[in-house]
C-alpha positions in Angstrom: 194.3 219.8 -102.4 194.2 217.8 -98.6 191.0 215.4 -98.3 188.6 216.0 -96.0 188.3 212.9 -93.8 185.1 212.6 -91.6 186.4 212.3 -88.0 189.1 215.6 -87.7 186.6 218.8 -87.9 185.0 216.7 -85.0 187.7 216.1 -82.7 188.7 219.5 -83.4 185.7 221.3 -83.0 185.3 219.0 -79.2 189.1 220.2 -78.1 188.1 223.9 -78.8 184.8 223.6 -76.8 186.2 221.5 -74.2 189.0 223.9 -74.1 186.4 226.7 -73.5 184.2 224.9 -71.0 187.0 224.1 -68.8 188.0 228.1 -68.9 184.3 229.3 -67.7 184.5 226.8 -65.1 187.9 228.0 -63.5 187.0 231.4 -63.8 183.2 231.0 -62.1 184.4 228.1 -60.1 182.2 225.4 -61.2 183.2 222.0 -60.4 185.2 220.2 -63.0 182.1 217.3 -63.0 179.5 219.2 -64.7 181.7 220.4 -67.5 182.4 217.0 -68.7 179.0 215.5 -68.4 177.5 218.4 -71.0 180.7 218.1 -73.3 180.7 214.4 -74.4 177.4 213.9 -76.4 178.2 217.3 -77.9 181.2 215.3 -79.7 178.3 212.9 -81.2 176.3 215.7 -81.8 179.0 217.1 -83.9 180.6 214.0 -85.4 176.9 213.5 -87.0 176.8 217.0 -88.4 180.6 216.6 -90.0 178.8 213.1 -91.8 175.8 215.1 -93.2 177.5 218.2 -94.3 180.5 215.9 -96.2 177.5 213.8 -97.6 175.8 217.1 -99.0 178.7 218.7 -100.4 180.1 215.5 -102.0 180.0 215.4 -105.4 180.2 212.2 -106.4 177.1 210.2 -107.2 177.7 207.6 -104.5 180.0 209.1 -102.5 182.1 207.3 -100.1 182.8 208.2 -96.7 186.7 208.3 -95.4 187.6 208.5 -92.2 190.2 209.4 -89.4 190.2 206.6 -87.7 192.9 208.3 -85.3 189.8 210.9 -84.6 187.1 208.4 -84.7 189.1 206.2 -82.2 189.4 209.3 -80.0 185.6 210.4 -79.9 184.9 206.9 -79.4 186.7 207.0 -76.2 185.8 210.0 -75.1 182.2 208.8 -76.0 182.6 205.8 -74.0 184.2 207.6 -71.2 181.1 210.1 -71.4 178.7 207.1 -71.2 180.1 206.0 -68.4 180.0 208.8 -66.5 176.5 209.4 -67.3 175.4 206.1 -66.2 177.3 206.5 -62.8 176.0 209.9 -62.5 172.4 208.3 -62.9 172.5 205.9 -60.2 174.0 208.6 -58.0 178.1 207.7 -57.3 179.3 210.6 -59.0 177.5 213.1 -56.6 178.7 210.5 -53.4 182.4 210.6 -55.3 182.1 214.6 -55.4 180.8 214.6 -52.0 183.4 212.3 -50.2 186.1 214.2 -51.5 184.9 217.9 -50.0 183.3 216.6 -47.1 184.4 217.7 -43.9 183.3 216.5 -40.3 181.5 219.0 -38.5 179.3 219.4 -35.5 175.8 221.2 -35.7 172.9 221.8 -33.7 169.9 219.8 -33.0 166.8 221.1 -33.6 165.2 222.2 -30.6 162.0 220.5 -29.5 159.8 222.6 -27.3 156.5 220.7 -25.3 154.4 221.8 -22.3 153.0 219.0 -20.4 149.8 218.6 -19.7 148.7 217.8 -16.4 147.4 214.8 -17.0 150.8 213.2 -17.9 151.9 211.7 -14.8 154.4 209.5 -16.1 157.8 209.9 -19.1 158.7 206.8 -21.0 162.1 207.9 -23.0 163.5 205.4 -25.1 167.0 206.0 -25.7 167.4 203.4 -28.5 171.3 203.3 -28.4 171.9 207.2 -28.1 174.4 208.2 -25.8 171.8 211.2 -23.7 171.8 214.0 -21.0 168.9 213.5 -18.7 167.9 216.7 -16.7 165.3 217.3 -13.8 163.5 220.3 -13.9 160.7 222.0 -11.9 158.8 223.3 -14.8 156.3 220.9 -16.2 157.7 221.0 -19.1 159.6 219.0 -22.1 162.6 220.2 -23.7 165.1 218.3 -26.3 168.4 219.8 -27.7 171.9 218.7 -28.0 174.5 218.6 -31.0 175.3 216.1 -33.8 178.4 215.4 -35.5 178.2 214.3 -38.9 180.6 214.2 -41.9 178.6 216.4 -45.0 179.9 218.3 -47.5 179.4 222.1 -47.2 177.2 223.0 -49.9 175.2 220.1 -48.5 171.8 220.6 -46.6 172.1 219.4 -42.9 171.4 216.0 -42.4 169.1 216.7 -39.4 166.8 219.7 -40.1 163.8 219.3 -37.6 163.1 217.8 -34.3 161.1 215.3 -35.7 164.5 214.0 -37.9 165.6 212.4 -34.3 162.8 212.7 -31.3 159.3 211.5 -31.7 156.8 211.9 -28.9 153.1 210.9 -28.4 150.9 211.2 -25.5 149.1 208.0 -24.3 146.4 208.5 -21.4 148.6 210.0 -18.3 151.9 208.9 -20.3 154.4 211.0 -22.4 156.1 208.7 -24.7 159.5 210.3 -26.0 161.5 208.1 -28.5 164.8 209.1 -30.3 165.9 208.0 -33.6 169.4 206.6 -34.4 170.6 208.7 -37.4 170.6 206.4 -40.8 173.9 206.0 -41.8 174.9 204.7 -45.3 177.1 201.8 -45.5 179.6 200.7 -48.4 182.5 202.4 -49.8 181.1 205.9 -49.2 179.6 205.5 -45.6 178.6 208.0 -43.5 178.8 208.3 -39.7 176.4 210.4 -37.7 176.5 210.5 -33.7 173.9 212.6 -32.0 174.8 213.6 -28.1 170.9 214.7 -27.0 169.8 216.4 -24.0 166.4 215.6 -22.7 164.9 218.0 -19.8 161.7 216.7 -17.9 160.1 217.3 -14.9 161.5 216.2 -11.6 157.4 216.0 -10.6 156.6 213.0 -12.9 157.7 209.3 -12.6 160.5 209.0 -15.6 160.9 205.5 -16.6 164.1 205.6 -19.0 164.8 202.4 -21.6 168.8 202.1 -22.6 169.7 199.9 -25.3 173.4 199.2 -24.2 174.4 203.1 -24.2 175.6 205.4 -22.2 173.0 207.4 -20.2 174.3 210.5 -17.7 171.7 211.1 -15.2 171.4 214.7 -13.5 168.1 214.6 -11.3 168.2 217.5 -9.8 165.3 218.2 -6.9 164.1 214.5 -7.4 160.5 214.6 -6.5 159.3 211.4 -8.2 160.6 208.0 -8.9 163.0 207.0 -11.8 164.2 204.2 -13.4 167.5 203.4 -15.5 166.9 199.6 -17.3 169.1 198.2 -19.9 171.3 201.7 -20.4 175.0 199.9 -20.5 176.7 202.7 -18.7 175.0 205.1 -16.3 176.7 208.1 -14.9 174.2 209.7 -11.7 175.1 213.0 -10.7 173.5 213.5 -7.2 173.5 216.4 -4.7 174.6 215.2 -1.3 171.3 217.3 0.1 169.2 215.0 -2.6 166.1 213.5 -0.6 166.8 209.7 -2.9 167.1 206.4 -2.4 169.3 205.0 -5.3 170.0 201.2 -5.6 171.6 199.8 -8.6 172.2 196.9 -10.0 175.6 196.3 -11.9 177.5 193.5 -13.6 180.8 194.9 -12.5 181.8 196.5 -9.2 180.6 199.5 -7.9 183.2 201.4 -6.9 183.3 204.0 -9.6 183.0 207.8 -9.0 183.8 209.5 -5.6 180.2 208.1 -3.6 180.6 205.3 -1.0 177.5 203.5 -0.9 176.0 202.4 2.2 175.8 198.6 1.3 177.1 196.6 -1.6 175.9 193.0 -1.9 176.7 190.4 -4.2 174.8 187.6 -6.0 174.3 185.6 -9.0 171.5 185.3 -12.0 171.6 182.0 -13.6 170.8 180.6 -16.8 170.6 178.4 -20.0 173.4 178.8 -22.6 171.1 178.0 -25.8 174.3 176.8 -27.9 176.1 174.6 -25.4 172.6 173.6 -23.0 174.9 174.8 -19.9 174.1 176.5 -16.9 175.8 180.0 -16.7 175.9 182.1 -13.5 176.5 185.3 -14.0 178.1 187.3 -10.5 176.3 190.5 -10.1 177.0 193.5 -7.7 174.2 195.4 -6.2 174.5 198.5 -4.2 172.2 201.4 -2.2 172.6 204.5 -1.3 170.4 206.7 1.1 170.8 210.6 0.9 168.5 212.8 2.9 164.8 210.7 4.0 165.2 208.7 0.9 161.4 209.2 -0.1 162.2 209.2 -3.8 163.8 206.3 -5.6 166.2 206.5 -8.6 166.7 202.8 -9.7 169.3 201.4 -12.2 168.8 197.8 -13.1 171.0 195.6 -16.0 174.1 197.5 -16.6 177.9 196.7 -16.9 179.0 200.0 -15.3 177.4 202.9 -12.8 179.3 205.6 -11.9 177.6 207.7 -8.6 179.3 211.5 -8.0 177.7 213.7 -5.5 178.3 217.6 -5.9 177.2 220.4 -4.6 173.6 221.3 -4.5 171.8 222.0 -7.8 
């Protein structure tokens, strides 16, 4: 009669259910992850039960335990393995692992932010903060903000940007409409992510717009201008101008201004000086500034510190 050695009704018992787990999962289509994480302590689970019930039905006095070390050396592994995969699945990598390999980059809808103006607010501060935005003139008093994103996500993943508030914020201050957007948060590392959002921001072409770039591209369609804007620190600015507009529109560039299909009326040059911390040098930087009258030129749309501004004029809007 063959000796039962503690170790092979184990491994056996964790190949049949194994065996059986993987089988459900093909047929419901579960992925291949969950299987394994619920079927390794199951192994120690049963390795424990095969030691008890060879204990109890031992005859012996003081029984002593043989093993199958070729089966013991296999759950152990497995058992490792298992460990492992818990304490990665703990800290999150397995779910950025199964997440990174069925991810696919799509492009999705922003939330739409709807906002009536008050008439008290007089004036639109929109800082862009190093988004690439659409800015539209309108001649409803209102606030609108809408766009697409293009993210990288895995399908069965919820949308990285579900409200308005995920990537605009706005607060009214006295006769001023504050409108920030938020950079998406991207995670760095081996599973980064990349997030771009493409915004487009409607406001009044009644109220003064002051607009804050942060070395971004900024595409400017005013529209009827009836007010005054401003363009500062927006690294590339592309106006969009009917040829009927009533504007004045200067700008101030670091490189020349001869992009897009306006000729401007008068293009000087000049220089801004400085202090190079590092070196304690002087630097002179050559700058190119431009201006532009269309119609009576009773509203101004200014552009100050960029490295490129393209003008188009089309037809009316």
């Amino acid at each position: 009669m063959r000796k039962w050695r503690v170790g092979s009704v184990s491994m056996g018992l964790s190949l049949i259910l194994l065996g059986v787990l993987l089988f459900v999962s093909q047929i419901k289509g579960m992925p291949m992850m969950e299987p394994l994480l619920v079927w390794w302590p199951i192994i120690l689970i049963v390795l424990g039960i095969e030691i008890v019930v060879y204990l109890f039905l031992s005859k012996q006095e003081n029984p002593i335990l043989k093993y199958d070390f070729l089966s013991i050396i296999f759950v152990g592994i497995i058992g490792t393995i298992g460990i492992g995969f818990t304490l990665l699945s703990s800290i999150g990598v397995v779910d950025k692992v199964e997440g990174a390999i069925g991810a696919e980059h799509r492009s999705m809808d922003l939330p739409v932010l709807d906002e009536k103006l008050s008439t008290d607010i007089k004036r639109v501060v929109l800082e862009t903060n190093g988004v690439t935005s659409k800015i539209e003139g309108s001649i409803k008093n209102e606030l609108h903000v809408f766009g697409v994103y293009q993210a990288t996500v895995h399908p069965k993943a919820d949308p990285i940007i579900s409200e308005s508030s995920d990537y605009v914020f706005t607060k009214a201050v006295g006769d001023t409409m504050y409108v920030t957007l938020k950079e998406p948060a991207e995670q760095a590392g081996p599973f980064s992510t990349y997030t771009t959002v493409e915004p487009t921001i409607i406001v009044p072409s009644s109220i003064h717009l002051e607009v804050r770039g942060q070395q971004n591209h900024v595409s400017l369609y005013p529209g009827s201008l009836e007010n005054n804007w401003v363009v500062d620190g927006a690294s590339n600015v592309s106006v969009h101008v009917a040829e009927e507009s009533n504007i004045l529109l200067s700008a101030i560039s670091n490189n020349e201004l001869e992009n897009g299909n306006m000729k401007w009326d008068k293009i000087d040059t000049t220089e801004r000086g400085g202090i190079d911390e590092v070196y304690e040098d002087s630097t002179r930087e050559k700058l190119y500034k431009g201006t532009k009258k269309l119609g009576e030129g009773t509203y101004k749309l200014s552009i100050f510190n960029s490295d490129l501004v393209t003008v188009n004029l089309v037809e009316k809007m």
